[in-house]
KEPABA-931350 format. One record per residue (C-alpha): x, y, z. Coordinates in steps of 0.02 Angstrom, whole numbers, padded with zeros to 5 digits, always signed. Example, Ala and Ser with C-alpha at 12.3 -4.5 7.8 and 13.67 -1.06 7.14 Angstrom:
<rs>
+00615-00225+00390
+00684-00053+00357
</rs>
This chain:
<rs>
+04810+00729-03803
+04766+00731-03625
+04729+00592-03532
+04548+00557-03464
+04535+00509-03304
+04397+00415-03217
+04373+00454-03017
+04327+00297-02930
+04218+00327-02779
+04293+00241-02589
+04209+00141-02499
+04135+00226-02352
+04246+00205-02209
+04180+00122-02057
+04151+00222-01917
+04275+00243-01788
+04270+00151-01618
+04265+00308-01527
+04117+00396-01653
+03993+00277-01566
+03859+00325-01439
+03909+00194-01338
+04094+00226-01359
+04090+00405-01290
+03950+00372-01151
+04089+00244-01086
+04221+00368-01104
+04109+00518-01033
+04045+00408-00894
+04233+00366-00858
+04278+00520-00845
+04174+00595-00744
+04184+00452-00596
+04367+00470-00614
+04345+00651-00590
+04230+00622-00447
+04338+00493-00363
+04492+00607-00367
+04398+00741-00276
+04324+00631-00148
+04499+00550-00098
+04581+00732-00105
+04413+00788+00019
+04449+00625+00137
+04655+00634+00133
+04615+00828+00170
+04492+00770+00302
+04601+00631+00380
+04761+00736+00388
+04673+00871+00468
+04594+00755+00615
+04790+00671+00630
+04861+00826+00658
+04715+00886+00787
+04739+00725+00860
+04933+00748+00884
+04903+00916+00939
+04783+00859+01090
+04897+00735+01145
+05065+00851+01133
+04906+00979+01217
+04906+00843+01367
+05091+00814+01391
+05115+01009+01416
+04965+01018+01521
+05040+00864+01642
+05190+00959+01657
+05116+01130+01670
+05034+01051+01830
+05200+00986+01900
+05260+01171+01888
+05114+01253+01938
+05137+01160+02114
+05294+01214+02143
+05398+01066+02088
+05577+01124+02060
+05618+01112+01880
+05732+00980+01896
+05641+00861+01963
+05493+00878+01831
+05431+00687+01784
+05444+00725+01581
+05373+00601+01446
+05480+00489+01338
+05571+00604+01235
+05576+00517+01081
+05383+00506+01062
+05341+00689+01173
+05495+00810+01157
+05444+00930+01307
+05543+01092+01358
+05515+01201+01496
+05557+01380+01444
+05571+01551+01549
+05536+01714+01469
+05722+01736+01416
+05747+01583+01338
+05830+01483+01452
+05794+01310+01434
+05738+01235+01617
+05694+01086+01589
+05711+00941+01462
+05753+00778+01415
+05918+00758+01382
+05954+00782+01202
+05843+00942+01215
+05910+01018+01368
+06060+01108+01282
+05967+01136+01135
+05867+01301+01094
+05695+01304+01119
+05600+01207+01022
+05498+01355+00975
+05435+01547+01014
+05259+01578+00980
+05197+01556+01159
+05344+01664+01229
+05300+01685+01431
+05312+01860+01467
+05467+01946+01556
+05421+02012+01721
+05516+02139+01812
+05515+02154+02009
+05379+02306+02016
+05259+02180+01914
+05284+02050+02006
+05244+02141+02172
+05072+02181+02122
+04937+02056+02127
+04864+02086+01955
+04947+02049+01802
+04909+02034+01613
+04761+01934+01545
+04864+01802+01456
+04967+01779+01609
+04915+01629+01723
+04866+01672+01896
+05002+01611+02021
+04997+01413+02044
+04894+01383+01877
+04913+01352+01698
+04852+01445+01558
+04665+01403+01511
+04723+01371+01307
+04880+01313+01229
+04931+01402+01056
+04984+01249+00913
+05135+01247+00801
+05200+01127+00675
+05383+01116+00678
+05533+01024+00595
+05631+00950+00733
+05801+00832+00732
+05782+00738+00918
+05933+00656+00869
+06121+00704+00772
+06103+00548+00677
+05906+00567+00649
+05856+00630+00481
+05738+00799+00540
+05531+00752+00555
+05379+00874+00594
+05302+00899+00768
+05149+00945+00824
+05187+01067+00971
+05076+01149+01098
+05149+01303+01191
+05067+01338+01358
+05099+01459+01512
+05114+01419+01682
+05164+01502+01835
+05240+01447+01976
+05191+01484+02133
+05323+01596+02176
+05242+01712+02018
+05368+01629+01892
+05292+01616+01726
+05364+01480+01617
+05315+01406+01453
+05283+01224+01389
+05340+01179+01246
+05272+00987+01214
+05301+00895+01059
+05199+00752+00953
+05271+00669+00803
+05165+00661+00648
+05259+00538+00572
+05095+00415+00601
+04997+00549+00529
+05109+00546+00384
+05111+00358+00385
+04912+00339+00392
+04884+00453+00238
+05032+00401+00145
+04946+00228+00167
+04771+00289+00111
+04832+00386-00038
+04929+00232-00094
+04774+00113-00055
+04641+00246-00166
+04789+00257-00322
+04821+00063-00320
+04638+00033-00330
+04586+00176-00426
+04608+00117-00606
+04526-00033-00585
+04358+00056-00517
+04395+00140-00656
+04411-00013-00774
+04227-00084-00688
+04141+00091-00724
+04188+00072-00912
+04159-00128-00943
+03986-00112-00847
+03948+00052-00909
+03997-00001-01108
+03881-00161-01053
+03745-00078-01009
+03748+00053-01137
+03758-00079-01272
+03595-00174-01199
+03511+00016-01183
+03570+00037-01372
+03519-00115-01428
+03323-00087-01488
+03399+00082-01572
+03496-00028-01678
+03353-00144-01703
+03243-00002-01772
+03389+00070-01875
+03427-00083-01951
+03237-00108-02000
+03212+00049-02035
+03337+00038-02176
+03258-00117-02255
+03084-00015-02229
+03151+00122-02333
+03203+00009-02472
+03057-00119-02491
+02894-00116-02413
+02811+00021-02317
+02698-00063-02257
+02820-00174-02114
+02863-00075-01955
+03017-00048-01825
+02997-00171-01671
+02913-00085-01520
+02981-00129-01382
+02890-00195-01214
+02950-00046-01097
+02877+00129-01087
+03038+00212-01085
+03105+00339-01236
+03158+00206-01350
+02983+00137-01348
+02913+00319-01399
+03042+00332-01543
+02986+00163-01607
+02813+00215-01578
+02858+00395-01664
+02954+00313-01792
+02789+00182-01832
+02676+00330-01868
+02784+00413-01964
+02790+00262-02072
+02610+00243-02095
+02609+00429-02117
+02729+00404-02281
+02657+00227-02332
+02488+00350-02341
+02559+00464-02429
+02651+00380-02544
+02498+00269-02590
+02378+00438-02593
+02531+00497-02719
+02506+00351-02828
+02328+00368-02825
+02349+00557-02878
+02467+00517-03030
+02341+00374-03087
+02189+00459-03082
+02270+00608-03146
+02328+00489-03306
+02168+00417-03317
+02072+00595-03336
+02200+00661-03439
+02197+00526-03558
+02013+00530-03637
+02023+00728-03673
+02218+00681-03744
+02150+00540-03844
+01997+00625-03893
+02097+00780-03975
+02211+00657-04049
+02067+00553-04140
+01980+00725-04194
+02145+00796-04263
+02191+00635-04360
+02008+00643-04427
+02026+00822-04475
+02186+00778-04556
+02148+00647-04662
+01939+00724-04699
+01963+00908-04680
+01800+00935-04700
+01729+00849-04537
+01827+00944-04433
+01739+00998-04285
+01825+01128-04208
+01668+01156-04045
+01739+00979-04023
+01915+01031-03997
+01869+01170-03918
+01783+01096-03777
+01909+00957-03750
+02050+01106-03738
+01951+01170-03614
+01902+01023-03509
+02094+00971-03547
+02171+01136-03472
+02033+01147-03298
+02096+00973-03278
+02291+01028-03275
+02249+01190-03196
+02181+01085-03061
+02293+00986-03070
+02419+01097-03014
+02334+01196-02888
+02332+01040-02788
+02512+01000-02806
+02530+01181-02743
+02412+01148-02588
+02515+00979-02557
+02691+01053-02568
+02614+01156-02406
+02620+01344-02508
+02534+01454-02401
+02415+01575-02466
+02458+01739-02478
+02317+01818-02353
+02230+01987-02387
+02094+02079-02302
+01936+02074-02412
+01755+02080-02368
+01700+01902-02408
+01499+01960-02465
+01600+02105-02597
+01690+01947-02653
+01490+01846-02690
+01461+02004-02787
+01596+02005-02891
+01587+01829-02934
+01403+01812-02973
+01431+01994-03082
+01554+01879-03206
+01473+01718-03200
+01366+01750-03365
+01346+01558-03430
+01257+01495-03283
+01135+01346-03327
+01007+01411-03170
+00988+01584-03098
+01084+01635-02951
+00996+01713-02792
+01095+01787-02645
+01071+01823-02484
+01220+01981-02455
+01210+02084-02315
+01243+02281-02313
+01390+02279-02185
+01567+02215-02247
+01588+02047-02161
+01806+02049-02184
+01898+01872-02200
+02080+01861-02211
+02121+01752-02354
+02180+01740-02522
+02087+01829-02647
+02122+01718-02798
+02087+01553-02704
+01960+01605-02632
+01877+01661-02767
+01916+01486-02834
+01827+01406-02699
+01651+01506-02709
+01659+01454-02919
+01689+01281-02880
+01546+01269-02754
+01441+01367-02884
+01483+01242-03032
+01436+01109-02911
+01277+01179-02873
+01237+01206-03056
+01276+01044-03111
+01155+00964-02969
+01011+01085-02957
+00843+01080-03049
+00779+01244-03019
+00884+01366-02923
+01045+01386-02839
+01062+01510-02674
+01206+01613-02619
+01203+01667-02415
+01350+01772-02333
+01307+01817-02160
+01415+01837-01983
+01435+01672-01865
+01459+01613-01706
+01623+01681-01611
+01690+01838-01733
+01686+01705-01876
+01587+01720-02070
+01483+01596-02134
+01450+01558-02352
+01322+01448-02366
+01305+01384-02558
+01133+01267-02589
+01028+01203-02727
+00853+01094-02754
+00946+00962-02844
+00942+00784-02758
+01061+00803-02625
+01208+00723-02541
+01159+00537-02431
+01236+00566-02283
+01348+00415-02297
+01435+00522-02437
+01453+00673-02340
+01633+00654-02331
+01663+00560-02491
+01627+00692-02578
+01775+00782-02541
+01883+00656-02602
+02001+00680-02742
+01930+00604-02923
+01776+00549-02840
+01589+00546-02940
+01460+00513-02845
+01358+00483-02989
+01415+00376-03136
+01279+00399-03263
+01343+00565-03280
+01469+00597-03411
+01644+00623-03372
+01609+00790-03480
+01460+00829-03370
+01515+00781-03194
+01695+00840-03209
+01859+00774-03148
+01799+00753-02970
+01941+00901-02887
+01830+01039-02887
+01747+00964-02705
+01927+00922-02667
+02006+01066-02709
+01895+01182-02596
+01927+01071-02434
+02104+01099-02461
+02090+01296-02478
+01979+01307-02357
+02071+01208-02232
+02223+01313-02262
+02135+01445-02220
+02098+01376-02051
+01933+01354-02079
+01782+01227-02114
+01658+01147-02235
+01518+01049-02211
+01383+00972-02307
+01204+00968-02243
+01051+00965-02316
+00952+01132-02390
+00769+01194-02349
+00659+01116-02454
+00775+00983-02496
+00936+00969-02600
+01141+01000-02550
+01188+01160-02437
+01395+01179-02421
+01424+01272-02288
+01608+01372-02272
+01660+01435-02116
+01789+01548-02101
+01888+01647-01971
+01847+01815-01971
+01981+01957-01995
+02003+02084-01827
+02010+02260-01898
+02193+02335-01921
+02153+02460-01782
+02054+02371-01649
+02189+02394-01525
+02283+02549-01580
+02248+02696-01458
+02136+02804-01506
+02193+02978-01603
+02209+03121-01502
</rs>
């Protein structure tokens, strides 16, 4: 025999730290200033080591110029005043790489570069007075040094470290063209931006750590209201309709979803009350036609012979408009949307008043000859024009009038009136109210349920259009339906060839 089982439902888990608003705004927010923060220090480190490096270059730039002067005035090249070696490396180069000048620990050591190589100059060239463009005239230096970076070792013992060096031509003034080759250690440069870089990844993290605790601060004081609502709107949902979600003070979006989430409340406390309303009224007119068959069939069972079936006739009948009513407006409140058709609205009068043979008064109508087309549904519509007509009947002394005839702005107008007392004006819109008699000395079996009234308002205002109750010529009730009128199929096609 196999064994039953019984599945035991978990707890729901609780959410996870990082499945909160507030968690991932923190993280998000975190992110992206670290993001931003690593750019901007790469842009300024970028920045600074460029301006280091221009600023070694212009002053390696001024120790070959100060030299480039000493030559250019014809001081022999060795008695050249040179800068400290250590911190300006300087060389004075002729066009086949001798070295002519230096400090030193440079003076038997190659150049220190080649890229601003003085040209070599043969006897015929330097008889003539004009020369190349990029030499220097005779007695001058070169208007613009060229800049290098290069790995030097001043020193045997000296690990190797990068130079800034500017080459620059002079000539002598003998027509020797020479170049200077001055150096300017970036090891500051290095230095500086080592030091920056260290200072922006020391402090770093703990910007980082004050976006997130201020930014998880502030988020929770932001979230706080939306928690206040939730957690009200849950007790709401399980008690009382009638409370409402705190509003807060400020106009910012969490005071429009309170505000959003307060009418939406009072929308559903309405609803639910009109709801309750329905299903008691509903009971309450279903009852006397249920009890009424009931008493009449336990009559007929126990005297057969007083059975009255016009009796049970009528209260089957009054029974199933009731239900069919009934349902039509559970239909119209579940939002079903009629099913539209193009008909010609005074066609429809005619059809109606052609199969309404049991009327109480005579019908007189007011059709014109041209179609006057509606787009609606044909069944509810229908529905609509007998309702108003059973009204009228049920109100009117003498006569009841039918009019169909075009309005105002492409729409169609049914006006349905009678001579019967009327509607106050104070009960102009009561009227339309679901289970609603205006008059109680009438019979439930002669005044109805009260959703015929109802009933059309509902059609009619699916059918985007309007009813109104006014008063008729010569006195009595005149319900006047306004409804949009239908465009013809073929009002903008282009025209057949």
């Amino acid at each position: 025999m196999a064994e039953r089982t019984t599945a035991v439902a978990s707890p729901p888990r609780p959410p996870r730290w990082w499945g909160s608003v507030r968690a991932r705004t923190t993280l998000a927010s975190t992110l992206v200033v670290a993001l931003a923060l690593v750019a901007a220090g790469a842009a300024v480190l970028a920045v600074l080591q460029r301006n280091l490096v221009d600023s070694a270059g212009l002053q390696a730039e001024v120790a070959a110029r100060g030299v480039a002067t000493q030559v250019a005035v014809g001081t022999p090249f060795d008695h050249l005043n040179l800068p400290d070696e250590d911190d300006r490396p300087v060389q004075v180069v002729a066009a086949d790489r001798t070295v002519l000048a230096a400090g030193d620990n440079l003076h038997h050591a190659p150049p220190l570069a080649d890229f601003a190589r003085a040209p070599h100059r043969t006897a015929a060239s330097d008889a003539r007075d004009d020369h190349d463009d990029d030499t220097p005239a005779r007695g001058s230096a070169a208007d613009h040094a060229a800049f290098r970076t290069v790995t030097l070792a001043l020193h045997d013992d000296d690990p190797a470290q990068d130079f800034r060096v500017a080459g620059l031509l002079a000539t002598t003034p003998t027509g020797r063209t020479v170049t200077i080759y001055a150096g300017s250690s970036l090891n500051t440069e290095r230095q500086a931006v080592d030091g920056v870089r260290d200072a922006m990844l020391i402090g770093l993290p703990a910007l980082l750590v004050v976006v997130a605790a201020v930014t998880w601060l502030v988020t929770r004081r932001a979230l706080r209201p939306v928690e206040g609502i939730r957690a009200e709107l849950a007790e709401i949902m399980g008690g009382d309709l009638s409370r409402r979600v705190p509003q807060p003070a400020s106009r910012d979006e969490v005071a429009r979803l309170a505000q959003t989430t307060n009418a939406t409340l009072a929308a559903l406390e309405k609803s639910v009350e009109r709801q309750r309303q329905f299903v008691a009224d509903a009971s309450h007119e279903l009852r006397s036609p249920i009890a009424s068959l009931r008493t009449q069939l336990e009559v007929a069972r126990a005297h057969p012979h007083l059975l009255e079936l016009d009796g049970l006739i009528e209260d089957t009948v009054r029974l199933e408009r009731v239900a069919s009513d009934l349902l039509i407006l559970a239909r119209l409140d579940a939002g079903e949307r009629p099913r539209a058709e193009r008909l010609d609205l005074a066609e429809l009068v005619r059809d109606e008043l052609a199969h309404r043979s049991g009327d109480r008064l005579p019908v007189t109508a007011d059709l014109p000859d041209e179609p006057l087309p509606v787009s609606a549904s044909h069944t509810q519509l229908a529905r609509v024009l007998g309702n108003l007509l059973d009204n009228a009947q049920r109100h009117a002394a003498s006569v009841v009038r039918v009019a169909v005839h075009r309005g105002a702005a492409g729409t169609v107008t049914l006006d349905v009136a009678d001579d019967g007392p009327g509607v106050p004006p104070a009960d102009r819109e009561r009227v339309f109210t679901r289970f609603i008699r205006l008059d109680d000395a009438r019979t439930r079996d002669e005044g109805g349920a009260g959703l015929g009234l109802a009933i059309v308002r509902d059609v009619i205002h699916r059918h985007g259009g309007r009813i109104e109750v006014g008063e008729a010529d010569g006195g009595g009730a005149r319900f006047t339906v306004t409804l949009p009128g239908a465009t013809h199929p073929d009002a903008h096609a282009p025209a057949a060839p």
